[in-house]
N, C-alpha and C positions, 0 to 999 in steps of 0.2 A: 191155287197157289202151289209154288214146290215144294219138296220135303225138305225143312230145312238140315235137317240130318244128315242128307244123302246129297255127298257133296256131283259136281255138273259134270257131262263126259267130257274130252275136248275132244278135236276129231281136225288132225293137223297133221295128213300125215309127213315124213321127212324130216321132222325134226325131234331131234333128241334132247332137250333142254327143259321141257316141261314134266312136271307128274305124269304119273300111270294112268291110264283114263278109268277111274272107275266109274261103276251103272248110275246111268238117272233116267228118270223120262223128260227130261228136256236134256239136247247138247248144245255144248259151246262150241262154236267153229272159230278160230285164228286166220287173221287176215293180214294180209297188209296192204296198209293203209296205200304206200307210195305207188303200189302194182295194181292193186284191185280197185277200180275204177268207181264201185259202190259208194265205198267211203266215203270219196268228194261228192257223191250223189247225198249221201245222207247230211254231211255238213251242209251244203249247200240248201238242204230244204228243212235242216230238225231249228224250232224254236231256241233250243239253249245253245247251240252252235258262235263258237267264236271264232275269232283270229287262232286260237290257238291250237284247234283240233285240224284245221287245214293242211293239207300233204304242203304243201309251200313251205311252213312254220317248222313241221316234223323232219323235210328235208335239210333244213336248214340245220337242225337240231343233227340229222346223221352227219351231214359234210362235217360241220364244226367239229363234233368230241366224240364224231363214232357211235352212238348211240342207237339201241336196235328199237325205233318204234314198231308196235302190232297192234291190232286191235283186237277184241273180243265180243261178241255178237251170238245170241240166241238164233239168228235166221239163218235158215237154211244158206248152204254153201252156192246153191245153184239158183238163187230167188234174193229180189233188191233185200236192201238191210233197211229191220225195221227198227233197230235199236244199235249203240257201241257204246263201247269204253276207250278208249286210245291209250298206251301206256309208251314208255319206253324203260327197255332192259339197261341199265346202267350197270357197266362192271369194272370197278376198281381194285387194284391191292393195294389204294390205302383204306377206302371205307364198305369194300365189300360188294355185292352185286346184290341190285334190287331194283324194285320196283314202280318208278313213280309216274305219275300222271298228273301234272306232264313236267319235268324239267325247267327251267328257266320260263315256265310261265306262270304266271299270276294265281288264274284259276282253269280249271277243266270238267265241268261238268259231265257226268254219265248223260250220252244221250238214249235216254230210255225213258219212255213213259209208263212204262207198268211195274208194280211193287215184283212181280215174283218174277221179270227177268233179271231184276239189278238182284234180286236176292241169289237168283242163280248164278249170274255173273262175279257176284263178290265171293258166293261161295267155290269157283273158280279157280277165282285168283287167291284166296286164302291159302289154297291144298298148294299151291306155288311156293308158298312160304310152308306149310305144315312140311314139304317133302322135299326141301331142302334145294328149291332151286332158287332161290333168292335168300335175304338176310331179311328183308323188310317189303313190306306195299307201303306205300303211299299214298291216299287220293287227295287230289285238291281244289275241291270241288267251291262253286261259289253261292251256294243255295244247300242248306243242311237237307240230311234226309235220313229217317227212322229206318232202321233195321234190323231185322232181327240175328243176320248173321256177326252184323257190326257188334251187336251185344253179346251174344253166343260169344262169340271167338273172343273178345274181353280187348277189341279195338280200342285205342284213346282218342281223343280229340281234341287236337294241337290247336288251339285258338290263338297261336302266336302274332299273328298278322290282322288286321282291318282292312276293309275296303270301301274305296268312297266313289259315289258316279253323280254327274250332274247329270237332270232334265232337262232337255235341251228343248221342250215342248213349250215353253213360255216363251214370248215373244224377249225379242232382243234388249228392248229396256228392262223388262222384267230381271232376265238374265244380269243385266246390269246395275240392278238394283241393290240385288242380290248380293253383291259383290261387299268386302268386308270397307266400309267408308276410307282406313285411311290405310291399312296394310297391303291394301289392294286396288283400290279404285286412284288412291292418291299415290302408286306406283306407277300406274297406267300412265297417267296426267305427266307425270316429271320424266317418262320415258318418250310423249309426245314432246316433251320441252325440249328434251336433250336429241331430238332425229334421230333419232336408233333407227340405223336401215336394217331393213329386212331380206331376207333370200333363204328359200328354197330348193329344194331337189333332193339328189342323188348322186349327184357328181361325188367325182374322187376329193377333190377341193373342200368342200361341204365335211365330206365323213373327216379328214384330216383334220379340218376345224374341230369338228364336236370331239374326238378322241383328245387332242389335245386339253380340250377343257373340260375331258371325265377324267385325264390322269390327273390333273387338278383338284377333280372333286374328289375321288374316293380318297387320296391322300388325305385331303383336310379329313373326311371319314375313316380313316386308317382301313381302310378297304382295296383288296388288290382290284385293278379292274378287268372286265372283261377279254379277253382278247380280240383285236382289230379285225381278226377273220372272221368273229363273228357278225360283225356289225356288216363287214364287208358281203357276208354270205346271204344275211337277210334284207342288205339291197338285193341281191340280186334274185332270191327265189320270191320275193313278196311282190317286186316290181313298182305299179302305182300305187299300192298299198301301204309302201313305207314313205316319208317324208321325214325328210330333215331340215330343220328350221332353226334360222342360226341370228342373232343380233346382233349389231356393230357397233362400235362407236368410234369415229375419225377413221375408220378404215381397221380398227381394232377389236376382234370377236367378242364379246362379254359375257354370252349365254347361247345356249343351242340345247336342243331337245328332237327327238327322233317320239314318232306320233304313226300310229298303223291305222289301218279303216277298215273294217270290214262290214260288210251289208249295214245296217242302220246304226251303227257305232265307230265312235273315236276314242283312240287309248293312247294315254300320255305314258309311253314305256319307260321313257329313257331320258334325264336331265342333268345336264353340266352347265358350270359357270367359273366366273373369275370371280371372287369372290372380291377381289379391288373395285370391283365395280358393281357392287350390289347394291348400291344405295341409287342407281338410275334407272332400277327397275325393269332389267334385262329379261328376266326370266317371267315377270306378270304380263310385259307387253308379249312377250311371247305363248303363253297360255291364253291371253284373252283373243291373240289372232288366230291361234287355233280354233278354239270354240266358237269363234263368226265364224270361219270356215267350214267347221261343222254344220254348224247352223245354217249358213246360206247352202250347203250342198244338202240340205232336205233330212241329215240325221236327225236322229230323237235322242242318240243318250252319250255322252263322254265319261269314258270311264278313266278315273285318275289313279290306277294301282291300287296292290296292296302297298300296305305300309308296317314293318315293324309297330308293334304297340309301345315298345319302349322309344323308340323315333318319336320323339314329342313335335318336335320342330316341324317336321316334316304332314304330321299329322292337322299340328296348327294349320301350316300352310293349302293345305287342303281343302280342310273346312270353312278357310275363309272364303272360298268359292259359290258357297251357298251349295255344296255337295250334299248327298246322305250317306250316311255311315252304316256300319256293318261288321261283324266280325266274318272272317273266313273259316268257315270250319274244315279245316283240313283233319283227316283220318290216318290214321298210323297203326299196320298191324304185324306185331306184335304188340302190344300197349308198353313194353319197356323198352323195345328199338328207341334207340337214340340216332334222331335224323341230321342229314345235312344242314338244316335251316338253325338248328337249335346252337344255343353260345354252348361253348367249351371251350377249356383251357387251350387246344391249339389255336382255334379262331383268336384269345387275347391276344397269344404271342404276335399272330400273324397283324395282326392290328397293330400291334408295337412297330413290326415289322416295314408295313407299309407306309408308317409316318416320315419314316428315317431313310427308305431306298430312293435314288435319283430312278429318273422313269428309264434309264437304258436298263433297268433290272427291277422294278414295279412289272413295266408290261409283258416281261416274260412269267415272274413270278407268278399274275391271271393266267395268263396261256396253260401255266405249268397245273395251278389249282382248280380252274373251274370243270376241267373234265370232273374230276371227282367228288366234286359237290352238287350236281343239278338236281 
């Protein structure tokens, strides 16, 4: 094991943005992820590997808001990676520059399998924050993990969000059984009465549907939304990996949701609707076509997001799936940094805010905020 005393070397050279390197006998070496070809070798073959740690996702993440992803790794600079972290550098002057892993995703697992590289690694990234190149770390990992640096350094652990994933390993009735009798399964049913057409892709057509019905939705949530170039960005760097799936009625959109795949998984990202038409069951017939799709393409697991723990509604809705649940332990170090994710009085206002703007000033409003909130 390392010393947990003796914080890790980094060994980077060219850049002036990190602490001093001081002695250890293990180093850290700095990578990037989008240049160093390793990276997508090690996504590609580590067990806790998601959509989210793939250069595709990170890319997407720089076009969008600028954001400087790297990674951090015990293996040698010249020899495959046997372990990483993924981060990205966010820097704002409204909430400061730091640290999180990762941005607009859900969760991100350390792909590490041994206790005293991740110890060395978080001891790493702490001296990041001890020596003043950041405000805050962030991990948002989706499986907790003991540490002793995490204790030492007097980390917290933001349990603000749950996470829910179906089994996609029972057979199809099974799956269907499962299903909550009338919030759900008797959605299903009135959405076959009513011929909700269905379509797919990626097209421009598609995306202008579903934005249309998130400025919709976050409204009704007084939430600004995301900006179009994003959604636009990760059609294009995720490819057949993104789908956008959209519901009609009489030639009228009602519901659409954007769903990513990666190797034996399906993830419900992203859902909008009209809420005039929620009683035809727009958005269940569209979740249960998802999951046959999953299911006939040979996945094992659909993962349905985090979810605010105060999000009741949302939560419900989840669980009626015949999901499991989970909290996220996300880490935060300094343990008094106050993160993006957390309510504050700006966030009320901005909620006020969004109830009340027409969308020619909602979607700039996203554009203008989510850089400094990921």
């Amino acid at each position: 094991m390392a010393d947990y005393s003796i914080p890790a070397t980094i060994r980077n050279p060219g850049r002036s943005d990190y602490a001093p390197p001081p002695s250890s006998s293990l180093t850290v070496s700095v990578l990037d992820p989008l240049g160093d070809a390793r990276w997508n070798d090690l996504v590609n073959t580590h067990p806790l590997a998601s959509i989210f740690h793939t250069p595709e996702w990170l890319e997407a993440l720089r076009r969008t808001y600028g954001y400087e992803p790297f990674a951090v790794s015990t293996s040698p600079a010249d020899s495959p990676l046997s372990n990483g972290v993924v981060l990205c550098r966010v820097r704002s002057w409204i909430s400061g520059t730091r640290l999180v892993s990762l941005p607009f995703s859900d969760h991100c697992d350390p792909l590490v399998d041994h206790a005293d590289d991740l110890e060395t690694l978080l001891q790493f990234l702490h001296q990041q924050v001890a020596h003043g190149a950041c405000k805050y770390l962030e991990m948002r990992p989706l499986r907790r993990f003991h540490s002793f640096t995490l204790l030492s350094r007097k980390s917290h652990n933001n349990e603000q969000f749950c996470f829910h994933y179906l089994d996609l390993r029972d057979s199809i009735d099974e799956l269907r059984r499962n299903l909550h009798p009338s919030c759900v399964q008797r959605k299903i049913r009135r959405a076959g009465r009513e011929s909700l057409v269905y379509q797919e892709g990626q097209s421009e057509e598609l995306l202008a549907i579903f934005y249309t019905l998130l400025l919709r939705t976050r409204r009704r949530h007084g939430l600004p939304p995301q900006p179009l170039t994003w959604f636009r960005t990760l059609c294009e760097c995720l490819g057949n990996r993104l789908k956008i799936r959209v519901a009609s009625k009489g030639g009228r959109p009602i519901a659409s949701m954007i769903t990513l795949a990666f190797r034996d998984t399906m993830i419900y990202k992203y859902g909008s609707s009209d809420a005039e038409f929620h009683n035809l069951g727009g958005m269940s017939f569209l979740m249960w076509r998802a999951i046959q799709d999953a299911k006939g393409s040979g996945l094992t697991r659909f993962d349905l997001g985090r979810s605010d723990r105060a999000n009741i509604s949302l939560i419900a809705f989840k669980e009626r799936w015949g999901s499991s649940k989970s909290l996220l332990p996300y880490y935060v170090f300094p343990s008094g940094a106050h993160t993006s994710t957390q309510p504050t009085w700006e966030r009320w206002l901005v909620q006020k805010a969004c109830s009340a703007l027409p969308d020619s000033l909602l979607a700039p409003l996203g554009a203008t905020l989510y850089k400094h909130v990921g």
